[in-house]
Each structure stands twice: as structure tokens, then as C-alpha cells.
VOLO-531627 format. One line per 2 residues: number of its first residue (from 1); their letters; for each residue y negated, x, z negated of N, C-alpha, C. Coordinates in pm, 1 decimal, m for minus. Example, Ala and Ser with C-alpha at 12.3 -4.5 7.8 and 13.67 -1.06 7.14 Angstrom:
% VOLO-531627
1> AS> 569.0/1319.0/m780.0/450.0/1230.0/m780.0/330.0/1320.0/m780.0  225.0/1285.0/m708.0/106.0/1367.0/m714.0/m3.0/1290.0/m787.0
***
This chain:
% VOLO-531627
1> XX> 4282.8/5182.0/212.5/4188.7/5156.6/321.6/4230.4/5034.8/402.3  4349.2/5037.1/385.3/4415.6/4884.2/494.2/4394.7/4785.0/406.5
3> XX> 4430.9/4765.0/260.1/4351.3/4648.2/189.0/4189.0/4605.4/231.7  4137.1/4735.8/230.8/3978.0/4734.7/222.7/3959.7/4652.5/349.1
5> XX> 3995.2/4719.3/475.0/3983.4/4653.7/633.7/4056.7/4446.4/610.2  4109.4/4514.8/541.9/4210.1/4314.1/589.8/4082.7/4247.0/496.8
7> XX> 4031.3/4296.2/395.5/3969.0/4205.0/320.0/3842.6/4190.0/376.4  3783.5/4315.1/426.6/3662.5/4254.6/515.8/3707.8/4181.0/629.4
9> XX> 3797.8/4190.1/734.7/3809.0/4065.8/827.6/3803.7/3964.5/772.8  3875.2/3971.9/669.8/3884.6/3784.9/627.3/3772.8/3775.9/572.3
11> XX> 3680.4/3804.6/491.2/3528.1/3779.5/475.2/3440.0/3735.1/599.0  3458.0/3816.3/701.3/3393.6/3764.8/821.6/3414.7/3667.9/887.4
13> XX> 3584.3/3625.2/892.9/3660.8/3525.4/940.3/3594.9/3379.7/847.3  3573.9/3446.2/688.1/3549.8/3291.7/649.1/3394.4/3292.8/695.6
15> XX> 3320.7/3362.6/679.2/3174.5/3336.4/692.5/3109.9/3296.5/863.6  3216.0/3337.6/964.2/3197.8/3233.1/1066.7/3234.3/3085.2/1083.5
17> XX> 3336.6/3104.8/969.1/3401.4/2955.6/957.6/3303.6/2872.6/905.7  3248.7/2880.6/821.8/3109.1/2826.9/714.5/3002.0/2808.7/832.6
19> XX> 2978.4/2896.2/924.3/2847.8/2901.1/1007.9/2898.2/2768.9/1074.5  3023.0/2781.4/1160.5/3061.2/2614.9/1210.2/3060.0/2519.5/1197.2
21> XX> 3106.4/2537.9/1075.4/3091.0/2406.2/979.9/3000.2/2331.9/984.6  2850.1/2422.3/935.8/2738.1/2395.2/908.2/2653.1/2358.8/1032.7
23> XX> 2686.5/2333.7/1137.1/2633.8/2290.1/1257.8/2617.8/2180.0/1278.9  2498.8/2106.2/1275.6/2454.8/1948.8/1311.1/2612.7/1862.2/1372.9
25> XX> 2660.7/1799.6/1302.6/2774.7/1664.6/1382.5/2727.5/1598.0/1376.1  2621.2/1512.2/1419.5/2547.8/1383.6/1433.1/2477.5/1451.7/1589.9
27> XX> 2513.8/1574.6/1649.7/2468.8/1560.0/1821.2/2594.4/1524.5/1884.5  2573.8/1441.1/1990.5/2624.2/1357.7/2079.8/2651.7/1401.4/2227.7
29> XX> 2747.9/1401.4/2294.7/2729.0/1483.1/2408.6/2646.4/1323.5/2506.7  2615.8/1406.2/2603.7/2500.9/1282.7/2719.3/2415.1/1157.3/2670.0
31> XX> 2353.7/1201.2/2560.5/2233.0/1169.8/2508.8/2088.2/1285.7/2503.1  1964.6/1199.8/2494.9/1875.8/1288.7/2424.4/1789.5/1257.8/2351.4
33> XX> 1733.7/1322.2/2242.0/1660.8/1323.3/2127.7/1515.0/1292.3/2163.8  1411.5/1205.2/2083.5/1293.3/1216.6/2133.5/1199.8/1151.1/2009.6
35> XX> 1083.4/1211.8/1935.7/1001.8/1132.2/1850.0/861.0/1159.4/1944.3  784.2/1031.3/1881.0/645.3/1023.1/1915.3/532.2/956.1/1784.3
37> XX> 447.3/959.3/1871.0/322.4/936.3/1745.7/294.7/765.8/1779.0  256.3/661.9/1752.3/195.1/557.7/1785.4/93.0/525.0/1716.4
39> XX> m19.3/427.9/1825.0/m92.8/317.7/1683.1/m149.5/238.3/1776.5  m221.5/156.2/1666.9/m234.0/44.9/1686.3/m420.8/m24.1/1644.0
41> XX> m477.3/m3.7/1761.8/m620.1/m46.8/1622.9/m680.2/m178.0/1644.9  m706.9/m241.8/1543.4/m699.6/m416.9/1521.9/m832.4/m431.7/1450.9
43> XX> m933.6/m549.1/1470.8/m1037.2/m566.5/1350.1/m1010.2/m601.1/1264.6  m1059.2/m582.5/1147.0/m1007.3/m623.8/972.0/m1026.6/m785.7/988.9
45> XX> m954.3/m820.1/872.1/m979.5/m957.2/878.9/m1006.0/m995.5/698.3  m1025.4/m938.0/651.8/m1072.7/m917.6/516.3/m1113.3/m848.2/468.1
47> XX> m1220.8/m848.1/388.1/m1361.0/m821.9/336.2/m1286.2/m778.8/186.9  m1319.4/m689.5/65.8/m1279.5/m661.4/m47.4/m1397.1/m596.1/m112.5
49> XX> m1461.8/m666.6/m193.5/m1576.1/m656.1/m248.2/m1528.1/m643.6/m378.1  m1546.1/m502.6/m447.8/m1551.4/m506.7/m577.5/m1687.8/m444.9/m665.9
51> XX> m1675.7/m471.1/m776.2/m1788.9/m432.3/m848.8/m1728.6/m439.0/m1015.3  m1839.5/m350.3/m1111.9/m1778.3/m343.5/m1233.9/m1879.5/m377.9/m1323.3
53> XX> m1835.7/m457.2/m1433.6/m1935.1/m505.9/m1494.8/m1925.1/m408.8/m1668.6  m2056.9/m376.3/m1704.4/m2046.4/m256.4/m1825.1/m2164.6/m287.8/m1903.1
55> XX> m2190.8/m328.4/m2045.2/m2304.4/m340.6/m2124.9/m2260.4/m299.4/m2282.5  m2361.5/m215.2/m2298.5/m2366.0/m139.2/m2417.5/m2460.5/m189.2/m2520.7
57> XX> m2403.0/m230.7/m2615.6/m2517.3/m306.7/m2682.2/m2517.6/m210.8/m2861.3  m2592.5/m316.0/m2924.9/m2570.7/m187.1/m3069.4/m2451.4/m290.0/m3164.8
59> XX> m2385.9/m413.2/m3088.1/m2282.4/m416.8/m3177.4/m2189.3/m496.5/m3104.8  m2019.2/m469.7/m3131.9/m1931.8/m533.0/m3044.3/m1931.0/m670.7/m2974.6
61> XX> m2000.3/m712.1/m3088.5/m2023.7/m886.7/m3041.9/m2134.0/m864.0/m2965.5  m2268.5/m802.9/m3008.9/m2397.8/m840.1/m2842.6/m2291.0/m764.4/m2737.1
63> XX> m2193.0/m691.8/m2727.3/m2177.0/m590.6/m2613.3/m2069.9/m697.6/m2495.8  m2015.3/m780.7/m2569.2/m1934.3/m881.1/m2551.2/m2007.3/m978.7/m2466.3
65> XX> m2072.4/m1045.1/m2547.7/m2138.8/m1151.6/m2519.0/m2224.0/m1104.8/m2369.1  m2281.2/m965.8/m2330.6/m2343.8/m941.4/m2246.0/m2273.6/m948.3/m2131.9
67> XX> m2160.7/m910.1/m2167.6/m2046.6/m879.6/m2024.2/m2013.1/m1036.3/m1992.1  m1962.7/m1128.0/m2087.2/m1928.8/m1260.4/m2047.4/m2044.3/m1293.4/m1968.8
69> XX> m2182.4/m1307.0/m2036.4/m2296.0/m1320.7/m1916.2/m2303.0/m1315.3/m1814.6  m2310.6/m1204.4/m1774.8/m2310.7/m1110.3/m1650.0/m2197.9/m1204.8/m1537.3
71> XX> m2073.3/m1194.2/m1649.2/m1933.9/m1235.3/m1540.3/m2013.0/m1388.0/m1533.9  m2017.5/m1470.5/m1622.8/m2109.2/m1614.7/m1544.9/m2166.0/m1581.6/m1427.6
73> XX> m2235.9/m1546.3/m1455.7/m2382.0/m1492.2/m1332.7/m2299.5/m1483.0/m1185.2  m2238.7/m1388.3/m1163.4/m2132.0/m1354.5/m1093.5/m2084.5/m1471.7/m1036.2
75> XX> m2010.2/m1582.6/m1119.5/m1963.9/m1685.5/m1081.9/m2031.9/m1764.3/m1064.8  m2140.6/m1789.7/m1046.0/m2290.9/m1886.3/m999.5/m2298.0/m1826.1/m887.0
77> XX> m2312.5/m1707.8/m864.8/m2370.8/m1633.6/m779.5/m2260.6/m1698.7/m630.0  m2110.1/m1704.0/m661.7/m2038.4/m1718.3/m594.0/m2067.5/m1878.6/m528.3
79> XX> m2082.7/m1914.2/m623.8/m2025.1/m2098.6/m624.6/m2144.8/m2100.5/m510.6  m2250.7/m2071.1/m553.6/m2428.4/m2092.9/m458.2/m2397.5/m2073.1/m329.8
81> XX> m2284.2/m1969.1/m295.7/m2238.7/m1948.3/m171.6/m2118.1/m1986.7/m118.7  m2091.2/m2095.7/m229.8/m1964.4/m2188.4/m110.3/m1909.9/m2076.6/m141.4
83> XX> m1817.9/m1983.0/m200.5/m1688.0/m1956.3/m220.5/m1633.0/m1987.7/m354.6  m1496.7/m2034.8/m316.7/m1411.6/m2063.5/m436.4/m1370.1/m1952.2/m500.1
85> XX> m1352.7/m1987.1/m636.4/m1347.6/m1878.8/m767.4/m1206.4/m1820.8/m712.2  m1107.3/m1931.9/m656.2/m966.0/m1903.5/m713.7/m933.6/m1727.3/m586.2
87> XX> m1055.0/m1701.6/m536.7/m1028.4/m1598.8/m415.8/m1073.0/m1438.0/m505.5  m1156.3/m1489.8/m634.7/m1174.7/m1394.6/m698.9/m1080.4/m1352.3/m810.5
89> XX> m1096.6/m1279.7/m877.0/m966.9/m1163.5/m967.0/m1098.4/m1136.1/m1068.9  m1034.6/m1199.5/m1192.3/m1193.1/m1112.9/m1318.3/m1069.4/m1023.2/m1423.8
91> XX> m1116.8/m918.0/m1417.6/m1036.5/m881.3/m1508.2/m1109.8/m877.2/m1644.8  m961.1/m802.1/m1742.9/m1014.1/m848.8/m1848.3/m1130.2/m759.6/m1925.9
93> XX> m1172.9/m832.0/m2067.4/m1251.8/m721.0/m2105.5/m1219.5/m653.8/m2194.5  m1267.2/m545.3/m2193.6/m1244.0/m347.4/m2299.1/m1305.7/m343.4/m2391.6
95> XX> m1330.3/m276.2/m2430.2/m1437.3/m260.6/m2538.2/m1390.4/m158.0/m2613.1  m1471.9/m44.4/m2600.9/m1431.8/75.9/m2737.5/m1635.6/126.9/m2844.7
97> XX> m1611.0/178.9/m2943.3/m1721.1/199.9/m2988.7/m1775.1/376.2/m2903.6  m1929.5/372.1/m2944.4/m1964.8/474.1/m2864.2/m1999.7/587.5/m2921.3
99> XX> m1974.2/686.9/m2970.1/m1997.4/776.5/m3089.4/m2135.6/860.1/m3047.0  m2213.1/945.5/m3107.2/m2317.6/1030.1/m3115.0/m2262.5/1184.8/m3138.8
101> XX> m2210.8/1209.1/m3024.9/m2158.5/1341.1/m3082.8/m2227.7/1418.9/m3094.1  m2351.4/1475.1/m3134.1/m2403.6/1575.5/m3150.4/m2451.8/1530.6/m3292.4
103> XX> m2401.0/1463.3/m3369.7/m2396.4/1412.5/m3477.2/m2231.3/1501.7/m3561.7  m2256.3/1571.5/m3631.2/m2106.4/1625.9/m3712.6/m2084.9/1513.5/m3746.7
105> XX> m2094.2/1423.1/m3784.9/m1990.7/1269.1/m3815.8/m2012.8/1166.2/m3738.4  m2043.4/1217.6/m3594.7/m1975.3/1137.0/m3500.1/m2028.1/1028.1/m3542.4
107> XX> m2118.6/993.3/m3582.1/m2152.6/843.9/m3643.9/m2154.4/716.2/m3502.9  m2088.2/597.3/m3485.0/m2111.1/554.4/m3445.0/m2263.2/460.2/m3369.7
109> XX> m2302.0/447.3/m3252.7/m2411.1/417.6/m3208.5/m2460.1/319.2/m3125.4  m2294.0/266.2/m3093.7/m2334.9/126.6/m3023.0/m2212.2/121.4/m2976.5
111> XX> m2159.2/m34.5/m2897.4/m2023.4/m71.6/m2875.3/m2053.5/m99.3/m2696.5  m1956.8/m66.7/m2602.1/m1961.8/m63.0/m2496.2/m1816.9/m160.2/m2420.5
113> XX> m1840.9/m263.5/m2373.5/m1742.0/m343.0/m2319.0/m1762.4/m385.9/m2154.0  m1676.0/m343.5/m2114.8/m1611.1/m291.4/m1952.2/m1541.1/m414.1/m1909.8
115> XX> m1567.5/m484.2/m1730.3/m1469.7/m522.2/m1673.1/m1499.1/m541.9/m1553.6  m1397.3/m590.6/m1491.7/m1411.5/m596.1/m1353.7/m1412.3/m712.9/m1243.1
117> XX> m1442.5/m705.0/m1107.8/m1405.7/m835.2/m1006.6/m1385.2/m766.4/m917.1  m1328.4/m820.6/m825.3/m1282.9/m795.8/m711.9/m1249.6/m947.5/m608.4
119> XX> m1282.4/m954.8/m493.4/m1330.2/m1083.3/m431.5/m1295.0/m1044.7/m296.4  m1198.1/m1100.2/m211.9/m1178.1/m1096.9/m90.6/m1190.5/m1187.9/8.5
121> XX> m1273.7/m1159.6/71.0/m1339.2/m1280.8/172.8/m1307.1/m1255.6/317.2  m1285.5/m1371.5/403.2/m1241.3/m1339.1/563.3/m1368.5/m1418.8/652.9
123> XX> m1444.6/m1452.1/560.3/m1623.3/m1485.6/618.5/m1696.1/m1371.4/626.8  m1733.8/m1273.9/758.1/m1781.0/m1150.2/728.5/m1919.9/m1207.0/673.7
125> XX> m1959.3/m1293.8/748.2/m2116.3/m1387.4/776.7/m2168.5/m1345.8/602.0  m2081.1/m1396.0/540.8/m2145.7/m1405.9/403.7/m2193.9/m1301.3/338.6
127> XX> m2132.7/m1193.3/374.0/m2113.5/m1065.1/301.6/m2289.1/m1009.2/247.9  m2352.3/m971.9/358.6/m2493.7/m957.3/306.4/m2543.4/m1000.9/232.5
129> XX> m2606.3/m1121.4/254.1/m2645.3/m1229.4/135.9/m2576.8/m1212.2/1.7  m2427.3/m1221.1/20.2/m2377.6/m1210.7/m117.7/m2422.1/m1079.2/m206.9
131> XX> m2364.4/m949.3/m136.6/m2380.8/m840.7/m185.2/m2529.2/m823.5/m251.0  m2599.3/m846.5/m211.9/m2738.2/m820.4/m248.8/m2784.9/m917.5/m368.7
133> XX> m2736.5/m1055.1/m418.1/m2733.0/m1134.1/m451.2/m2660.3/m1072.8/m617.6  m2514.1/m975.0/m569.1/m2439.2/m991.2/m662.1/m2500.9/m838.5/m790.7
135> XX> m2555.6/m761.6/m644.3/m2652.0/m663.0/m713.5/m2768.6/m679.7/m786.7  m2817.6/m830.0/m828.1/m2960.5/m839.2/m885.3/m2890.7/m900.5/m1022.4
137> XX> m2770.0/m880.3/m1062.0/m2661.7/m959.4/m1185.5/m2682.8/m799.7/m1239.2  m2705.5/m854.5/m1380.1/m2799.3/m747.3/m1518.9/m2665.4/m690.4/m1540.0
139> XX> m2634.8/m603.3/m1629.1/m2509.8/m551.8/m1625.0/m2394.3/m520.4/m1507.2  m2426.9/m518.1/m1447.2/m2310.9/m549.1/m1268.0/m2338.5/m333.9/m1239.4
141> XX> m2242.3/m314.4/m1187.2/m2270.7/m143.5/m1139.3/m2146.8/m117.8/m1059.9  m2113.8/8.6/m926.7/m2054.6/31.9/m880.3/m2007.3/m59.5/m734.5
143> XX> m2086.1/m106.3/m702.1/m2073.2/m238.9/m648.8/m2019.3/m161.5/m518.8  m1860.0/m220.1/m408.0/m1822.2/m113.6/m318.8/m1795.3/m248.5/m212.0
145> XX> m1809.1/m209.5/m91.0/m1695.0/m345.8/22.1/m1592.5/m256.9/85.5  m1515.7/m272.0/119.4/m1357.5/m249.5/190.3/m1369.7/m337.6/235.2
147> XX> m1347.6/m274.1/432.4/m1279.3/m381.3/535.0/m1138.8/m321.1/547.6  m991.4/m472.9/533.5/m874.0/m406.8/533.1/m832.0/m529.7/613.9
149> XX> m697.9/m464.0/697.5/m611.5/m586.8/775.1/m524.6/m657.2/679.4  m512.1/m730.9/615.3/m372.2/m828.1/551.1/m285.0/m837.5/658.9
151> XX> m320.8/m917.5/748.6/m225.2/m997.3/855.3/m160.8/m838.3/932.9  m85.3/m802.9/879.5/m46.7/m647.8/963.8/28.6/m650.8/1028.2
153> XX> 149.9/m784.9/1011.4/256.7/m702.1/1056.3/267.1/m737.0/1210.5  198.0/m764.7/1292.3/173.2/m821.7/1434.7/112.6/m656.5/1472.3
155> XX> 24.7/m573.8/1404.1/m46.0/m435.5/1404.4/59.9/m389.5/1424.9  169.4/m360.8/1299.3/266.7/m298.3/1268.7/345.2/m262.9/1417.0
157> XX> 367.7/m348.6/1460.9/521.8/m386.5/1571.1/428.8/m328.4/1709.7  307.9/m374.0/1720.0/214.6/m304.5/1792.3/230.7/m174.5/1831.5
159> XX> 231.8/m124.8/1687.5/217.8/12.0/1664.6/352.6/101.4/1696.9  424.8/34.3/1674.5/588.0/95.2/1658.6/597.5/72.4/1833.6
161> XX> 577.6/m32.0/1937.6/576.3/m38.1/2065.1/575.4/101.3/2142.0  410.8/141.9/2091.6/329.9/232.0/2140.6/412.1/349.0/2090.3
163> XX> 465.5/389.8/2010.7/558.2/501.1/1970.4/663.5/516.5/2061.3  737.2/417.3/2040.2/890.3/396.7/2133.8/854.5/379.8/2320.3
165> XX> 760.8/348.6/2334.7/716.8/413.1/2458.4/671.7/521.7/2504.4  589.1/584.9/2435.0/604.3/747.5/2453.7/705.9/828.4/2391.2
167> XX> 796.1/738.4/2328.0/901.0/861.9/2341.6/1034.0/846.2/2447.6  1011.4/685.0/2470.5/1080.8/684.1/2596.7/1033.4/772.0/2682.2
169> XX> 900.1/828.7/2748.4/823.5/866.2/2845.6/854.1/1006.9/2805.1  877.0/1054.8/2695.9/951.7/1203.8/2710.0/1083.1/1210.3/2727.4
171> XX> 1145.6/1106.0/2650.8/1312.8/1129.8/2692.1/1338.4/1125.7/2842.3  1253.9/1059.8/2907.7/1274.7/1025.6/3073.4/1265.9/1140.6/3135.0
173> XX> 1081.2/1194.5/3056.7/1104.0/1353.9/3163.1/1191.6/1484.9/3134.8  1264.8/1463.3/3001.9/1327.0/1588.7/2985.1/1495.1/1543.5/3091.6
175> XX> 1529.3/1394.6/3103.8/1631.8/1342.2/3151.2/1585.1/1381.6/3302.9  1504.9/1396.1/3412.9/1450.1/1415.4/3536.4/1466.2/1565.3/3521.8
177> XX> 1384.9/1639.0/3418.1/1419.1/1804.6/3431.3/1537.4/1824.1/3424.7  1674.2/1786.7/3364.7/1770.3/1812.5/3420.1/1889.3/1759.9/3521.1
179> XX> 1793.3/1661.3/3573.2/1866.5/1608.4/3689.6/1993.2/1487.8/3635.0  1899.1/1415.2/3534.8/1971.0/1318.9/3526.0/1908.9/1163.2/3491.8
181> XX> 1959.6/1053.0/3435.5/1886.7/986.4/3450.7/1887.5/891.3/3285.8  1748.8/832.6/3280.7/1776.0/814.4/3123.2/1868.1/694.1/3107.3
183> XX> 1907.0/635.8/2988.1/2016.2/564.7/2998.1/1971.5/435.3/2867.8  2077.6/367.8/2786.4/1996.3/278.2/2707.9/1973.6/325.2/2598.7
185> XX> 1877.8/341.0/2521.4/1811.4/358.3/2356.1/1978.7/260.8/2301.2  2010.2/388.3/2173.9/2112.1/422.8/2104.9/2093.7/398.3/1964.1
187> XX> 1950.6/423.1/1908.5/1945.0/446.0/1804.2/1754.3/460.1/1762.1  1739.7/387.0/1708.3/1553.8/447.2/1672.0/1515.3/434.9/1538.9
189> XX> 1465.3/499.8/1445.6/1398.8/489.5/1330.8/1276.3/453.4/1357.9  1176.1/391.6/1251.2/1014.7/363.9/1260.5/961.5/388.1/1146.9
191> XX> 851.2/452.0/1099.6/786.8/473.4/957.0/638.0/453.7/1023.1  599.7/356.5/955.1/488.8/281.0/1009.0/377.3/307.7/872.2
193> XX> 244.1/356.6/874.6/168.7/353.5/773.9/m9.3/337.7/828.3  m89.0/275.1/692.3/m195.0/253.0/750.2/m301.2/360.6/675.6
195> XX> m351.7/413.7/725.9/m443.5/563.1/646.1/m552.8/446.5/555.0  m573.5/544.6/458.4/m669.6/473.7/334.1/m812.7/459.3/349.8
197> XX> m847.7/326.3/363.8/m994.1/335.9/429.3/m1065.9/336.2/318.1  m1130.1/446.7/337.8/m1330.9/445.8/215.4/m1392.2/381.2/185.5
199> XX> m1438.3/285.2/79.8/m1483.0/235.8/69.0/m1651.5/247.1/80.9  m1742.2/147.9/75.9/m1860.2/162.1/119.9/m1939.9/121.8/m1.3
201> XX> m1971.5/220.3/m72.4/m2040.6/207.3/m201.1/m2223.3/168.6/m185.4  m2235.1/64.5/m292.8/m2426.5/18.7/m261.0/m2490.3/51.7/m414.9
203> XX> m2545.0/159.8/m442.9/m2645.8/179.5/m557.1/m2702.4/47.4/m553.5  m2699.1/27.1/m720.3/m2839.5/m60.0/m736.8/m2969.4/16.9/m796.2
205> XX> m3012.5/m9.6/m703.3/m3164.2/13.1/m717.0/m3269.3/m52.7/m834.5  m3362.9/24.3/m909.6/m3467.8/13.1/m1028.4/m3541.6/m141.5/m952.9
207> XX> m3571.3/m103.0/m809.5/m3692.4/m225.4/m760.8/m3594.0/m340.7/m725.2  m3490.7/m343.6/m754.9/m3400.0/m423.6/m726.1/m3314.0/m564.0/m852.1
209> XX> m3366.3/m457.7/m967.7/m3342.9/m491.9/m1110.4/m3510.7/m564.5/m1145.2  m3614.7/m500.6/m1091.5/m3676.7/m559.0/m1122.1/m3791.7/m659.8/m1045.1
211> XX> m3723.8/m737.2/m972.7/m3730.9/m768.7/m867.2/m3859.7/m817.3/m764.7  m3832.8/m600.4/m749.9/m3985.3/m646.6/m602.0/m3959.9/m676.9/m500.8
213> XX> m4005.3/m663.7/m411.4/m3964.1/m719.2/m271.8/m3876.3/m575.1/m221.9  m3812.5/m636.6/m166.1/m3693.5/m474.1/m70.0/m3766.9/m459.4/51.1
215> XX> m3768.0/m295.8/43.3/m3825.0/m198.8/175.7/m3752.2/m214.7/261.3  m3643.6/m236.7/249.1/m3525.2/m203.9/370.7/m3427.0/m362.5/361.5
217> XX> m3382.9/m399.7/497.6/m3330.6/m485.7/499.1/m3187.4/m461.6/406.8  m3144.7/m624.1/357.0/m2996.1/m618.0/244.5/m2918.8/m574.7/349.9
219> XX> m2775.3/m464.2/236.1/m2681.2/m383.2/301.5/m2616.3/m488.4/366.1  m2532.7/m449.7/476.6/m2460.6/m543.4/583.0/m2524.1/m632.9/647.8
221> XX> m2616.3/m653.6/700.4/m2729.1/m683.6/792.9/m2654.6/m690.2/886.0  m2681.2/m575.8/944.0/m2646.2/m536.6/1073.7/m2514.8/m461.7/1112.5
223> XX> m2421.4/m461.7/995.0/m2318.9/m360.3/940.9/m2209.9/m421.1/1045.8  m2167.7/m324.6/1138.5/m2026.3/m413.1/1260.0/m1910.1/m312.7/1160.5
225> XX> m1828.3/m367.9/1119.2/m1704.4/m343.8/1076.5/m1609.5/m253.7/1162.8  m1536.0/m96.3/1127.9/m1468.9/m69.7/1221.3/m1396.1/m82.4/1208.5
227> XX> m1286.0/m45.9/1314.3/m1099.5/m91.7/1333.3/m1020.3/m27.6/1224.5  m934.1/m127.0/1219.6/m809.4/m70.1/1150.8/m735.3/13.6/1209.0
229> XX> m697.2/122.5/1236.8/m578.5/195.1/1284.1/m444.5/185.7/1185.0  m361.2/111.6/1256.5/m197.6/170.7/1205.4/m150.3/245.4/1302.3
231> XX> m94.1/370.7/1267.4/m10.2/434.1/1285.5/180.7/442.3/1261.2  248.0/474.7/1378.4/402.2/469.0/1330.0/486.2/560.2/1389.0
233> XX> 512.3/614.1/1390.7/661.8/720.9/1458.8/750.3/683.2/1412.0  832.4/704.8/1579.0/956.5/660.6/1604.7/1033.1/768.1/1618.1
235> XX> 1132.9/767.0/1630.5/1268.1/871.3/1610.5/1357.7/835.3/1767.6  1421.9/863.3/1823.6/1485.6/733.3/1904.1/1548.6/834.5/1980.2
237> XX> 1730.8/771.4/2004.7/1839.5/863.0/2035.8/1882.7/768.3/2196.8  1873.2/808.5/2312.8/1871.6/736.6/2400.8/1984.4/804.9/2509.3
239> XX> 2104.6/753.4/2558.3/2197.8/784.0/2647.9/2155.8/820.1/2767.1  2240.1/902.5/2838.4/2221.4/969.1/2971.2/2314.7/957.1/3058.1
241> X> 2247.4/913.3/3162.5/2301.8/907.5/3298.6/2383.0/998.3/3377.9
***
């Protein structure tokens, strides 16, 4: 029984020892801890217009030849409006065959070749005109605009400001609730991110392909662009008085 007793003390003895151990050493005596939320909201300064170009023809070469078309068109379409090519991105082209599956041998039925553009502009002015312009191009589908900030990192630091000030503004009042006074920032982390903006997708329209007059004024008319929000939290370890 006296083995049994010595061996449970020392079990307990080590398993408080372990609990000690395991206790945060990175707290500091006369400091205090403080995170906050920040942001920052800025107007876009670039425009991201993409669209996908897709024609199915009954053989690899017409299916080809349709898509190169199309991508011309595209690039007329641009030039007519005073923008330079070198702002656009063409990707390349795909091409797989298109089978008949409700056919048991799958017999082939026509060849389908895929690609893409994407065009970023900091002229909002243009955007209407273009878009509507780029939607009357034969083969063209999916046509989307994205407003995004490039120039961020002026947002960024913005954003991180607005963090590290409200968490100064809590470290201060928890430093006043106990009757002391705050002292100098010790230490701060920042993780700064910008949420994923939606893009704004435009059907093309049958009366649009075949070109009657439009009921409704072209998309982005009247379209005001909204803000960018960045967001950042700060971390921040600040001495006491």
C-alpha cells in the first residue's frame, strides 16, 4: 500500500509539473494584449473585362478558323476605341471533338474550339460603348466586368492604421480600468486581405445578335462603380505604465 501511495504522489507531482510547463511564456509582466478589425474603402481604379470566345463548327479547321475570326473582331473592336492591344491577354486556342452520345458509337458530330480575353482598362468612360460593342462579336459568350484596386498598397497601410488604432483604443481602456497608464506598442502583427469581388455578368441577347435596335439603354450607362474594401487585423503587444 506504501508503494501504491508514493506512486500516486509522484503521478500527481509529475502531472502538475506538465500543467506548468504548459503555460503561455511569451506573457510579459506590465504589458497588455489587444487585436482589432480594420479597413479601408477606396474607388477601383481598374476595370477587368473578360469574355470567352467558343464556335462549333462540323470540322476542326471551320471551328478554328471561326474562333480566330471572332478574336480579329475583338481586336478591331478595341483598336476603334483607342485602346492598345498590349493591355489585352488572348489566350490560347482548345479544341476537342464533340461526340453524339445518344449514339452507341459515340460517332463524332462536330469540332468545338474555345478561348479567351481578358482586358483591363483604368478609362471607366469607355466601358459601355465597349461592352456592348464587344457583345455584337459572332462567337463571343460569357461576357463579365470586375471593378478591382491594383494600386493597393496605399489601401493596405490605410487599412492596417485603422486596426492599430482601435486596438490602441482598447489597450488604453483596459490600461484606465486598472488604473494604469498605456505605455509604447512592443510588438504588432498585420494580415491584411481584400474580399473577392463578383463579377458583373451581361447575357447576350438574340435582338442583339441580330441587330435590332436595344430596348434598354447599353450595360454601364449609368453603372457608378462601388468601393473597394480592404480589410486588416492587427495583433499588438503594448507596455504599461
Amino acid at each position: 500500500m506504501k508503494l501504491l501511495a508514493s506512486l500516486i504522489v509522484m503521478s500527481l507531482a509529475a502531472l502538475a509539473s506538465a500543467q506548468v510547463s504548459s503555460a503561455p511564456a511569451a506573457i510579459q509582466i506590465n504589458t497588455v494584449y489587444a487585436g482589432a478589425d480594420g479597413k479601408f474603402e477606396a474607388a477601383p481604379d481598374t476595370a477587368v473585362i473578360r469574355m470567352d470566345i467558343a464556335s462549333q463548327q462540323d470540322t476542326s479547321r471551320a471551328a478554328y478558323d471561326h474562333a480566330a475570326l471572332a478574336v480579329d473582331h475583338v481586336r478591331q473592336v478595341l483598336k476603334a476605341n483607342g485602346i492598345d492591344l498590349k493591355v489585352a491577354q488572348f489566350g490560347t486556342y482548345q479544341g476537342q471533338p464533340m461526340y453524339d452520345w445518344k449514339n452507341p458509337k459515340h460517332k463524332v458530330i462536330g469540332y468545338r474550339v474555345t478561348s479567351d480575353i481578358t482586358l483591363k482598362l483604368r478609362d471607366f468612360t469607355k466601358i459601355g460603348a465597349l461592352t456592348e460593342q464587344l457583345a455584337d462579336v459572332e462567337d463571343t459568350q460569357n461576357q463579365s466586368v470586375t471593378y478591382t484596386l491594383e494600386d493597393i498598397e496605399q489601401a493596405k497601410a490605410k487599412a492596417s492604421e485603422d486596426a492599430l488604432k482601435k486596438a490602441r483604443n482598447q489597450a488604453a481602456a483596459v490600461a484606465t480600468a486598472g488604473g494604469r497608464t498605456l505605455g509604447d506598442l512592443l510588438y504588432a502583427s498585420v494580415d491584411v486581405n481584400q474580399p473577392n469581388i463578383v463579377p458583373m455578368v451581361f447575357a447576350q441577347s438574340a435582338m442583339a445578335r441580330s441587330g435590332a435596335p436595344a430596348a434598354t439603354p447599353p450595360p454601364m450607362t449609368d453603372f457608378t462603380p462601388q468601393t473597394v474594401t480592404i480589410n486588416a487585423h492587427v495583433n499588438a503587444l503594448f507596455a504599461l505604465k
